[in-house]
C-alpha positions as CSV (number, residue, x, y, z in Angstrom):
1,X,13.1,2.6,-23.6
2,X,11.6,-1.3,-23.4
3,X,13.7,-1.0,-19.7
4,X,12.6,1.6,-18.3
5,X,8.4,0.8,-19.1
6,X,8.2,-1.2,-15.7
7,X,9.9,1.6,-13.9
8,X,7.1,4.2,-15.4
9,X,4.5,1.8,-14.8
10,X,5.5,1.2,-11.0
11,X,5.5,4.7,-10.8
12,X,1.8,5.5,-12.1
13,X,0.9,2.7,-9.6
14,X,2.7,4.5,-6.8
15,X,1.9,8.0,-7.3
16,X,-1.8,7.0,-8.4
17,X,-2.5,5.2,-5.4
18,X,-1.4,8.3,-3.3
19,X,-3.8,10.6,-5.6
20,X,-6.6,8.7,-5.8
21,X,-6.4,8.1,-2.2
22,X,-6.6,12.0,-1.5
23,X,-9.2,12.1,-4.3
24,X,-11.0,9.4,-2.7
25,X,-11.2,10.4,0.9
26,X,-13.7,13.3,1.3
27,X,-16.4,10.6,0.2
28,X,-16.0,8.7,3.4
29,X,-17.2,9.4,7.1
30,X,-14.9,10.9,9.4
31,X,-15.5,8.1,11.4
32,X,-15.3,5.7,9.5
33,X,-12.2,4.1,11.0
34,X,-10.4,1.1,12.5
35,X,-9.0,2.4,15.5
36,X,-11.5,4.2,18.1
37,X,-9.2,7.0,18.7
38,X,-7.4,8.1,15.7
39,X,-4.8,10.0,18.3
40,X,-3.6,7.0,20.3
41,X,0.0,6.1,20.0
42,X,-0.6,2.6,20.5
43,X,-2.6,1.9,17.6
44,X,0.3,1.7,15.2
45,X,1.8,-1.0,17.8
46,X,-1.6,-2.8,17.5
47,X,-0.9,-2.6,13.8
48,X,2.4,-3.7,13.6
49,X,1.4,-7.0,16.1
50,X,-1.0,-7.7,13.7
51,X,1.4,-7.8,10.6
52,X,4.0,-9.8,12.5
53,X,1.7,-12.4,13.8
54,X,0.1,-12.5,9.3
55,X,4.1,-12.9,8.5
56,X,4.6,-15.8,10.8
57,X,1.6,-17.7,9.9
58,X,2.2,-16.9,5.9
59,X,5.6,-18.3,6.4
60,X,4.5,-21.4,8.2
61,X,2.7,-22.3,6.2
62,X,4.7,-21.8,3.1
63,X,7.0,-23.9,4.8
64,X,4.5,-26.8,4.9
65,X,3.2,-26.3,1.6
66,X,-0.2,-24.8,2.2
67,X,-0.4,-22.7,-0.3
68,X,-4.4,-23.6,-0.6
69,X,-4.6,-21.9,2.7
70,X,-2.9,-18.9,2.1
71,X,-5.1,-18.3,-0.9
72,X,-8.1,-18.7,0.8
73,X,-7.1,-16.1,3.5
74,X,-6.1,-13.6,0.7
75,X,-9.5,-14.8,-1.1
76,X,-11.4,-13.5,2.0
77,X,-9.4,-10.5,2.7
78,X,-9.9,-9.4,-1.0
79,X,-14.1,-9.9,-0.6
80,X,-14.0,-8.1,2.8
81,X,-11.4,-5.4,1.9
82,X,-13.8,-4.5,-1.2
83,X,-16.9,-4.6,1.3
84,X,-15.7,-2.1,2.7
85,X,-14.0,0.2,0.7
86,X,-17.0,0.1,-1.5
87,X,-19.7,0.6,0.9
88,X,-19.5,4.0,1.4
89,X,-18.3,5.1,-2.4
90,X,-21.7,3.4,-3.7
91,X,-23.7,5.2,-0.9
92,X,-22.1,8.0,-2.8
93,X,-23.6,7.7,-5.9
94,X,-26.9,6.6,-4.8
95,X,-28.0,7.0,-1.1
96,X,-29.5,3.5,-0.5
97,X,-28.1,1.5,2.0
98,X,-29.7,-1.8,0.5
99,X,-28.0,-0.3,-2.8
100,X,-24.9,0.0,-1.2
101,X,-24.5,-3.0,0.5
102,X,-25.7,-5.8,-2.1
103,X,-23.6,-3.2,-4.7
104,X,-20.0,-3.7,-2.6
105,X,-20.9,-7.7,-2.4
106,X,-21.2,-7.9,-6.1
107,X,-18.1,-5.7,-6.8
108,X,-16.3,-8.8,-4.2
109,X,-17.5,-11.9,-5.5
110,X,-16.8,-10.2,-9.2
111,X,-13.1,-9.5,-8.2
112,X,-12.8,-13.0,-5.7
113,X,-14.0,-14.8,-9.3
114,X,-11.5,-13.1,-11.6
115,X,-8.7,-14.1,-8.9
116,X,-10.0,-17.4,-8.8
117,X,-10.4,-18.1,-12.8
118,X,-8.3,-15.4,-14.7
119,X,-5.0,-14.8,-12.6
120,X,-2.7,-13.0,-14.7
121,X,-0.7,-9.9,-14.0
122,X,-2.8,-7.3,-14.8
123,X,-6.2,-8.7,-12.9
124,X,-3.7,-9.7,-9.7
125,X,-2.2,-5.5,-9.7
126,X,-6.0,-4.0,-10.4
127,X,-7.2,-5.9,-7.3
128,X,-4.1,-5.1,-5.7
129,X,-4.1,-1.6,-6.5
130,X,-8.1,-1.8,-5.1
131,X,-7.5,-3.6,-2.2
132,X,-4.0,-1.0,-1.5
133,X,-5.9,2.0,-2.2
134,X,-8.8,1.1,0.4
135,X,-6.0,0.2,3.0
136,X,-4.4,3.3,2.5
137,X,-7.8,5.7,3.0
138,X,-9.0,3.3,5.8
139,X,-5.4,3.6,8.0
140,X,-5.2,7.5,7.2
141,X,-8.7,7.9,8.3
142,X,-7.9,6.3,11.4
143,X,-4.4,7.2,12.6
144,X,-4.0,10.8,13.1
145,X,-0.3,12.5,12.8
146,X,1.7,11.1,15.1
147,X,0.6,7.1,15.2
148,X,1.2,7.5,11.8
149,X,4.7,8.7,11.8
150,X,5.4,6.2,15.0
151,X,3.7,3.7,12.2
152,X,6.0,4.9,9.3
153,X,9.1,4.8,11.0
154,X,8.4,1.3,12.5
155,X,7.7,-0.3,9.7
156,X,11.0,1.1,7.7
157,X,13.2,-0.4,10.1
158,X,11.3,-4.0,10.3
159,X,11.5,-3.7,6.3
160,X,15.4,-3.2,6.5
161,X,15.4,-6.0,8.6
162,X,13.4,-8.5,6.6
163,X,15.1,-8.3,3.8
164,X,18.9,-7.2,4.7
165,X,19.3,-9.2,7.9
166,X,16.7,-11.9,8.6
167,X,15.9,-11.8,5.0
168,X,12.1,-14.0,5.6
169,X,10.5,-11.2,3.2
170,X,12.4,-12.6,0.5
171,X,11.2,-16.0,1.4
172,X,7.3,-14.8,2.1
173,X,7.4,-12.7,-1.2
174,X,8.9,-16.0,-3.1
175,X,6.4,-18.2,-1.5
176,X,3.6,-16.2,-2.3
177,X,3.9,-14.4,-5.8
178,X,3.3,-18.3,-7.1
179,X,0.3,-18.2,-5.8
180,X,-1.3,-15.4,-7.9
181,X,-2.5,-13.3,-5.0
182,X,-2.1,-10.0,-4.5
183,X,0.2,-9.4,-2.5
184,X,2.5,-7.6,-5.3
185,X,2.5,-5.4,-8.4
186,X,3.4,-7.6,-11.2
187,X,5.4,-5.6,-13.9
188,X,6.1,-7.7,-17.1
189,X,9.1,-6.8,-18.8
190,X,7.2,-8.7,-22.5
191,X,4.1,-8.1,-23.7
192,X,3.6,-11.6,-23.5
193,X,4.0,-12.2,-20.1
194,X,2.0,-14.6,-18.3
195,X,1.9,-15.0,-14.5
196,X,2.6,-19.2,-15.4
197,X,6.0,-18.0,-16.2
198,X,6.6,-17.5,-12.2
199,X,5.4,-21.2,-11.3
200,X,8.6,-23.2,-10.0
201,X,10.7,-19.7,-10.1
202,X,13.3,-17.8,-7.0
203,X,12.9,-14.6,-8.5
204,X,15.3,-12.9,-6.2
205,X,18.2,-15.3,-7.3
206,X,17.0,-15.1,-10.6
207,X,19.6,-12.9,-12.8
208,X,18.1,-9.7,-13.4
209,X,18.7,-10.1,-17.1
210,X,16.8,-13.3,-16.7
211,X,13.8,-12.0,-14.5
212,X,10.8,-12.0,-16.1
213,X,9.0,-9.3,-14.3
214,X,10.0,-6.5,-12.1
215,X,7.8,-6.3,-8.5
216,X,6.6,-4.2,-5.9
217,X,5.3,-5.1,-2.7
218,X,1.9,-3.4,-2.4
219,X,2.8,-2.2,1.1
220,X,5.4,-0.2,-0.6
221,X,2.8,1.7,-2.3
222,X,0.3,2.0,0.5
223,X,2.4,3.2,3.7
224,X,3.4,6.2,2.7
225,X,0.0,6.9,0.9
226,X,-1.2,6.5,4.9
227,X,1.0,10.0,5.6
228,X,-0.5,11.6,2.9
229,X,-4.2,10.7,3.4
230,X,-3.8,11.5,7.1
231,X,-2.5,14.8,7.0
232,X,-5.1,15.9,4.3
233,X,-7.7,14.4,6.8
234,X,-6.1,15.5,10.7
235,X,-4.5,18.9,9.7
236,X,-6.3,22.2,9.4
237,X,-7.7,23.1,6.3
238,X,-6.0,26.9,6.3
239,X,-3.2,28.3,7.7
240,X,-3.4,32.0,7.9
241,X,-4.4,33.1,4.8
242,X,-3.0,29.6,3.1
243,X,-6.3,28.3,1.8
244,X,-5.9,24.3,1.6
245,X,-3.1,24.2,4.0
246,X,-3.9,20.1,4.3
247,X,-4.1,19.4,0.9
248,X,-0.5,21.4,0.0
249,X,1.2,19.3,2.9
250,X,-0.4,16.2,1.7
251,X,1.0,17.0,-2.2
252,X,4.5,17.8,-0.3
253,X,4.1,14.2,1.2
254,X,3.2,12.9,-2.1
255,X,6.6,14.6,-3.6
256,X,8.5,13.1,-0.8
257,X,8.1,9.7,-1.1
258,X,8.0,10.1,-5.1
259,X,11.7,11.3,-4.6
260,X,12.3,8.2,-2.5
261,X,10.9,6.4,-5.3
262,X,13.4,7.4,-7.6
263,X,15.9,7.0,-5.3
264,X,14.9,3.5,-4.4
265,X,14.9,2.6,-8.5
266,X,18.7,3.5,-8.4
267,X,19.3,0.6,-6.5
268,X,16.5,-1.6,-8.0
269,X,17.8,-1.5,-11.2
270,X,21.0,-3.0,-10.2
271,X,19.1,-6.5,-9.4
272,X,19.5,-7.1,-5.9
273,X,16.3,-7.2,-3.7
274,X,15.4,-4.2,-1.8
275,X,13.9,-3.0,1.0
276,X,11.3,-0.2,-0.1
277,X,9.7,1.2,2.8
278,X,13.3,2.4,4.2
279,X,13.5,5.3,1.3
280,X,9.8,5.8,0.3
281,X,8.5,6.2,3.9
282,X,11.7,8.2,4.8
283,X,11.2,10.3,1.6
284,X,7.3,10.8,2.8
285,X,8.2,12.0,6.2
286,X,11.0,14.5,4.9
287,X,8.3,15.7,2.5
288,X,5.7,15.8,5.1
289,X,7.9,17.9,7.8
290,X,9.7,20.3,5.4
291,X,6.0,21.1,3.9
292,X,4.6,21.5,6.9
293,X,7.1,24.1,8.4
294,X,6.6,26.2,4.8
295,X,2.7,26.6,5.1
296,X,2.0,26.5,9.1
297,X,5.2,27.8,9.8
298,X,5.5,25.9,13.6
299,X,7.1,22.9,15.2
300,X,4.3,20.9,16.2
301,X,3.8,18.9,12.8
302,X,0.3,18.7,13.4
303,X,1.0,16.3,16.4
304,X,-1.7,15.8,18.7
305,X,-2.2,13.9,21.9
């Protein structure tokens, strides 16, 4: 039973994320997005240029031993991110921009000084989870159907290829988890875990008998939650006489990539590293088109140009 906790905890983290993300999204402008037209097929190229270029740099300087730099990019990403994934959920509660505003720099500098001070597992995967969870609702807000599936399937196949072939995500993720950032969902396998323990570690040569902790890229959990959010957001909201037609192929997206979830822990749980988004994002897609067929009952997937 002690075994399979981290699974069930990597599993509330990756459905969660998904259904708080749908929970979540109403409260935000349609247009409040990162791309100035959700429906252009280039904006998941933009995306994936952008990611490439983050990779390289990371690696660089992991190579060099800057690790001081890398934590104060993440340091800033963390204080923006929350900006602006607060900003509009405080505006929410009370409908004062000054309120809003000084309310989503506080929730920041609050999260930036419990990176700084008190890194351990659980603070580095709330902030995670925080940071993923905004991602996820900003991307879906502003990639409609198809960018999104162009998006999905891109990054599966550069996944496969980081850590099968060129096998550099192995090296990022072991040059980085060090570092106390987050960039992955910690799962301790002891109560007593502390994230010390991964100082001066490979945890993907490790034994997996000897591995402290299992982990989960938090990409893993936020690309397919982009599918899910997006759908819920760009497709109709009936079908017929199918009230919530987005919502019940958003869910079907959910159950997809949950089954690739399971599928993906199969393999996990034999100790080798693992490329995540190859299952989860092909499990969300498979979800997403087989649900949409049921309750629009049509070819175009909600595809729009």
């Amino acid at each position: 039973m002690k075994s399979k906790l981290p699974i069930l905890l990597m599993f509330i983290i990756f459905v969660g994320m998904q259904l708080l993300a749908l929970a979540l999204v109403p409260l935000y402008p349609s247009d409040y997005q990162a791309f100035p037209n959700a429906n252009d097929p280039t904006n998941p190229i933009i995306y994936v240029v952008m990611l490439l270029a983050m990779t390289g740099l990371m690696l660089v300087l992991i190579k060099y031993g800057l690790g001081k730099i890398i934590k104060a990019i993440f340091v800033f990403a963390v204080g923006t991110t929350t900006f602006v994934v607060m900003l509009p959920l405080l505006y929410q509660i009370i409908p004062n921009v000054d309120f809003a505003i000084y309310g989503s720099i506080a929730i920041g500098l609050v999260l930036i000084g419990l990176l700084l001070f008190k890194p351990e597992w659980y603070v580095v995967d709330a902030i995670g989870f925080i940071i993923g969870l905004g991602a996820a609702i900003l991307l879906g807000l502003s990639l409609s159907i198809l960018p999104v599936l162009i998006l999905l399937i891109a990054l599966a196949i550069y996944d496969a290829i980081s850590v099968y072939k060129t096998k550099h995500m192995i090296a990022l993720a072991e040059g980085v988890v060090p570092l106390k950032l987050p960039v992955v969902f910690v799962i301790p396998k002891k109560r007593d875990f502390s994230m010390t323990q991964l100082e001066n570690t490979h945890i993907a040569s490790e034994p997996p008998e000897e591995r402290e902790a299992m982990f989960m890229g938090v990409g893993d959990a936020v690309i397919p939650s982009i599918l899910a959010v997006s759908a819920a957001v760009f497709l109709p909201a009936a079908a017929g006489s199918i009230p919530d037609a987005n919502i019940l192929v958003a869910i079907g997206t959910v159950a997809g990539s949950t089954i690739g979830f399971f599928a993906l822990m199969t393999y996990v749980l034999k100790g080798n590293p693992q490329a995540g988004l190859p299952l989860l994002n092909g499990g969300a897609i498979i979800g997403y088109l087989l649900t949409y067929l049921l309750v629009f009952q049509n070819l175009s997937f909600g595809i729009t140009l």
